[in-house]
C-alpha positions as CSV (number, residue, x, y, z in Angstrom):
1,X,-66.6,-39.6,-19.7
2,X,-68.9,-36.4,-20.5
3,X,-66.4,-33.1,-21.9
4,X,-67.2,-31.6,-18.9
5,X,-65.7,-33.9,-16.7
6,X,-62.6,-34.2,-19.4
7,X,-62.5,-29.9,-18.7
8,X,-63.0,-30.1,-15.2
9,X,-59.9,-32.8,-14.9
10,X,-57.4,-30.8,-17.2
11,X,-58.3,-27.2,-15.4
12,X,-57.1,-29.5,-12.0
13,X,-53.6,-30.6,-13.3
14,X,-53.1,-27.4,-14.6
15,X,-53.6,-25.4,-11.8
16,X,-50.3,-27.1,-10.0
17,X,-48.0,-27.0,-12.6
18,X,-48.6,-23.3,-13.5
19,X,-48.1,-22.6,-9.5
20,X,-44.9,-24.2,-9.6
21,X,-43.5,-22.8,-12.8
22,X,-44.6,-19.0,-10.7
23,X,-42.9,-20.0,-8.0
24,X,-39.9,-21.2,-9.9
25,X,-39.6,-17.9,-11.9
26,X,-39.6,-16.2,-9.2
27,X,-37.3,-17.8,-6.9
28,X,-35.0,-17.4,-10.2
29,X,-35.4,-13.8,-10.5
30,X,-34.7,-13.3,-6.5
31,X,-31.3,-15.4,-7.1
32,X,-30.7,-13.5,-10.4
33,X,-30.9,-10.8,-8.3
34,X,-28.9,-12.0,-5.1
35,X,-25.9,-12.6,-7.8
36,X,-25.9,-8.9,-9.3
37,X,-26.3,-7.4,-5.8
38,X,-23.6,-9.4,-4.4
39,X,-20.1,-7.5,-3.3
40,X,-17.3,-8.1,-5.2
41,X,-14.6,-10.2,-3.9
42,X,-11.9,-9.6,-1.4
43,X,-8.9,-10.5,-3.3
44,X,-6.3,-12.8,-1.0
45,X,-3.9,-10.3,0.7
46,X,-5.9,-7.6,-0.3
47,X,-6.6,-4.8,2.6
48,X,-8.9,-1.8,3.4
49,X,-5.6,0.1,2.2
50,X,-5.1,-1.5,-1.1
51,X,-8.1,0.0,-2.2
52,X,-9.0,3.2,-0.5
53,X,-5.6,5.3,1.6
54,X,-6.4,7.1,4.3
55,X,-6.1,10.7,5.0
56,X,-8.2,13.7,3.7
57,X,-8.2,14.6,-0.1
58,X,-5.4,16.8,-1.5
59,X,-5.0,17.0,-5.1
60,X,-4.7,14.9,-7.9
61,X,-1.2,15.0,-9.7
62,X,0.6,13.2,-12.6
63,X,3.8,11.9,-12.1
64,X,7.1,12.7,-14.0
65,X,10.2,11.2,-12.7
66,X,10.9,8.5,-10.1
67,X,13.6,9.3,-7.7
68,X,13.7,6.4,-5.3
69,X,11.3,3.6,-4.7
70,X,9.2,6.0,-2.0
71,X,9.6,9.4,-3.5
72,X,8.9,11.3,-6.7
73,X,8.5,14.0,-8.8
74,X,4.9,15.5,-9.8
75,X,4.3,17.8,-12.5
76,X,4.7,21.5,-11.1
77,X,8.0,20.5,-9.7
78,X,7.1,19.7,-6.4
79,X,8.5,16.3,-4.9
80,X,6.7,13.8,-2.9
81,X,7.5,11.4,-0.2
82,X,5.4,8.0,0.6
83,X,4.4,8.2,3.9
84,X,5.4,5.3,6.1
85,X,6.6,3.6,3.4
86,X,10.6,3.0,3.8
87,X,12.4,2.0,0.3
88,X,16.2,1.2,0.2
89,X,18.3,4.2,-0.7
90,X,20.0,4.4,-4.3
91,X,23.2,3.9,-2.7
92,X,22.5,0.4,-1.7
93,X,22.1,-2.8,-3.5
94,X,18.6,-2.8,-3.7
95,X,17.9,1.1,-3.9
96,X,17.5,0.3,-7.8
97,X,15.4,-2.5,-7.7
98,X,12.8,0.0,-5.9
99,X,13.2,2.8,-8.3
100,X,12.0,0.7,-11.1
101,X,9.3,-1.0,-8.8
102,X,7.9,2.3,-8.2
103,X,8.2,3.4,-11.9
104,X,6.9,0.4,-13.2
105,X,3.3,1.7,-11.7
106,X,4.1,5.9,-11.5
107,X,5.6,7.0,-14.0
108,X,3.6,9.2,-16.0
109,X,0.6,8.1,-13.8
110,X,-1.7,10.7,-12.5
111,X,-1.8,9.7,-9.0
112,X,-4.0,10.8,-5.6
113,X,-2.5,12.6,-2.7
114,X,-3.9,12.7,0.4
115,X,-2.8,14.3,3.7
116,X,-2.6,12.9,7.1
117,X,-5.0,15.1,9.3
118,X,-3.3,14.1,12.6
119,X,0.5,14.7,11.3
120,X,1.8,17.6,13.0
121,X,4.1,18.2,9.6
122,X,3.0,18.6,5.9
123,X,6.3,18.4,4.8
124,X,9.9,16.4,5.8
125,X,12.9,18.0,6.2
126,X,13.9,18.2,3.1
127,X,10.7,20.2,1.8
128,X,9.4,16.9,0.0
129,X,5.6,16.6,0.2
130,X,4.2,14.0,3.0
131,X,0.9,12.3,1.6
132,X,-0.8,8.9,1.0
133,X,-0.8,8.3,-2.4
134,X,-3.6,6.2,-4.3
135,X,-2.6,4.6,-8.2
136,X,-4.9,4.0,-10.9
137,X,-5.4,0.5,-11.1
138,X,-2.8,-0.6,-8.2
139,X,-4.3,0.8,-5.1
140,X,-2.6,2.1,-1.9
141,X,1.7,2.8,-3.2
142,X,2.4,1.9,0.4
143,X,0.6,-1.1,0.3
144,X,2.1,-2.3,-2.8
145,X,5.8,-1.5,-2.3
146,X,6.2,-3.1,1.5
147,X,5.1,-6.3,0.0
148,X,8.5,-6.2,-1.3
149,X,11.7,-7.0,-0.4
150,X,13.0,-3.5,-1.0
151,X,10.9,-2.1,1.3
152,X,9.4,-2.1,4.4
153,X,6.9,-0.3,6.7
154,X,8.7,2.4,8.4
155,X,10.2,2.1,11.7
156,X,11.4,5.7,13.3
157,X,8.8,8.4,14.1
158,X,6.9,9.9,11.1
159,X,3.3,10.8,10.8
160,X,1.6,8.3,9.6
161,X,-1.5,7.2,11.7
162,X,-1.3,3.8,14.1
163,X,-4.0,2.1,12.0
164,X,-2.3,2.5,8.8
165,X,1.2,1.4,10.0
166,X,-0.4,-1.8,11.6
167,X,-2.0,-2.3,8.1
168,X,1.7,-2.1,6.5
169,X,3.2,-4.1,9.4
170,X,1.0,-6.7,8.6
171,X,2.2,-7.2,4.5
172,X,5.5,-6.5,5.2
173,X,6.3,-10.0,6.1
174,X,10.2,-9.7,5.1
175,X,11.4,-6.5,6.0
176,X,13.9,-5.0,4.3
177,X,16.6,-6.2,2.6
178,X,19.0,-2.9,1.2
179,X,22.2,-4.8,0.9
180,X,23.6,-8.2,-0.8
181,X,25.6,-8.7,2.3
182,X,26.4,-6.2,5.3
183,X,30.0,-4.8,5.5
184,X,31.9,-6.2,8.0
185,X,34.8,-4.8,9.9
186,X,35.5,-1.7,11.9
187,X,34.0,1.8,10.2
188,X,36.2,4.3,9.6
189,X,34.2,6.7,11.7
190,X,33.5,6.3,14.8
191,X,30.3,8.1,16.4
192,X,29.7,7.5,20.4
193,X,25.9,7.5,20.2
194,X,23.4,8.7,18.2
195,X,23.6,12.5,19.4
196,X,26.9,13.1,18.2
197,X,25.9,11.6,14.7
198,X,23.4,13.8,14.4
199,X,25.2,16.5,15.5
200,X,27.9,15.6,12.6
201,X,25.0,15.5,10.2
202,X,25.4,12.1,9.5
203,X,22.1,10.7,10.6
204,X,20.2,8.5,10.0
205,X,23.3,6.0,9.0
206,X,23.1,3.0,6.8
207,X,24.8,0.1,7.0
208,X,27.3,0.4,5.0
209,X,27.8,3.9,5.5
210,X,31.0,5.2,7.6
211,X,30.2,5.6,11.3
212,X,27.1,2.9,10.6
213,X,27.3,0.5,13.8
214,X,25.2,-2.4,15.2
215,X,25.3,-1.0,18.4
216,X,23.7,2.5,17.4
217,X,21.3,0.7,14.9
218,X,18.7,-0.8,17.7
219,X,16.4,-2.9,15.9
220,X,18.6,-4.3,13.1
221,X,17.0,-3.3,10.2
222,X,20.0,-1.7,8.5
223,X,19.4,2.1,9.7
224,X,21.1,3.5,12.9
225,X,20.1,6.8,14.1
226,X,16.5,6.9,12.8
């Protein structure tokens, strides 16, 4: 065989292989690129409100003392209440246990606020801030407190929006659970209905509380009067 034919044969296997190792390259680089565009991972039990709480933009804040499991104290003085969220009272068994919950992921944190464009209120009754509230490195507050047994979703009017309360709803699997056990036998007060509670300024009532009764608390979660 002449070195021509020898050159012609050679150029003829060549040609194949360095096709396939293009093709290879760049069905690597299109997969190396298919992994680093990829989205990150939807932790299990993770929801649109873990991540990102709804509600427009109010300020930034750093927290400096937990009261209860759903309120707290920012820096400036000004207090702030979780909305939707419903955390046993310090009064109860389990009031404690939410404090420190809360603590556990507040204190000192600076935290985001956000307001609740279609709540008619700003503020509750007792002058304490209404807002979302968004934690470095934890997410939604809500979100992360109903998912324990100290605290659940709220039930009575507030102004929350529908989506968001479904979103709760849907992690707070166990409602609440304020007390060891429930007192049993008669209270020592005795309120007719609901009206004249509130009109002794004893509402809302917990179990527990004198006047509390099944028959004003309506959908047995521990809180007549709501």
């Amino acid at each position: 065989m002449t070195g021509r034919h020898r050159l012609r044969r050679r150029r003829a296997w060549l040609i194949p292989v360095a096709g396939t190792a293009v093709l290879l390259l760049l069905g690597g680089g299109a997969y190396a690129t298919g992994l680093l565009s990829a989205s990150a991972p939807t932790l299990p039990g993770q929801t649109a409100a873990d991540v990102s709480p709804p509600g427009q933009m109010d300020r930034t804040a750093t927290v400096v003392e937990v009261g209860e499991g759903d309120s707290f104290v920012i820096e400036g003085g000004g207090v702030v209440r979780v909305l939707a969220a419903d955390s046993c009272e310090m009064r109860t068994d389990a009031g404690p246990a939410a404090r420190d919950d809360a603590a556990r992921v507040l204190d000192g944190a600076t935290v985001t606020l956000r307001r609740e464009p279609s709540g008619r209120e700003d503020v509750d009754r007792d002058g304490r801030l209404l807002r979302y509230v968004e934690v470095p490195g934890v997410g939604d507050l809500g979100s992360y407190m109903v998912q324990r047994g100290h605290t659940a979703a709220y039930r009575g009017f507030n102004d929350a929006s529908p989506a968001y309360l479904d979103s709760l709803r849907a992690l707070d699997r166990d409602g609440r659970r304020c007390y060891t056990t429930l007192p049993s036998g008669p209270p020592k007060v005795v309120h007719a209905d609901c009206a004249s509670a509130t009109a002794a300024g004893a509402a809302p009532l917990y179990a527990g509380d004198p006047g509390y009764s099944r028959e004003l608390d309506g959908d047995g979660d521990g809180v007549a009067c709501e």
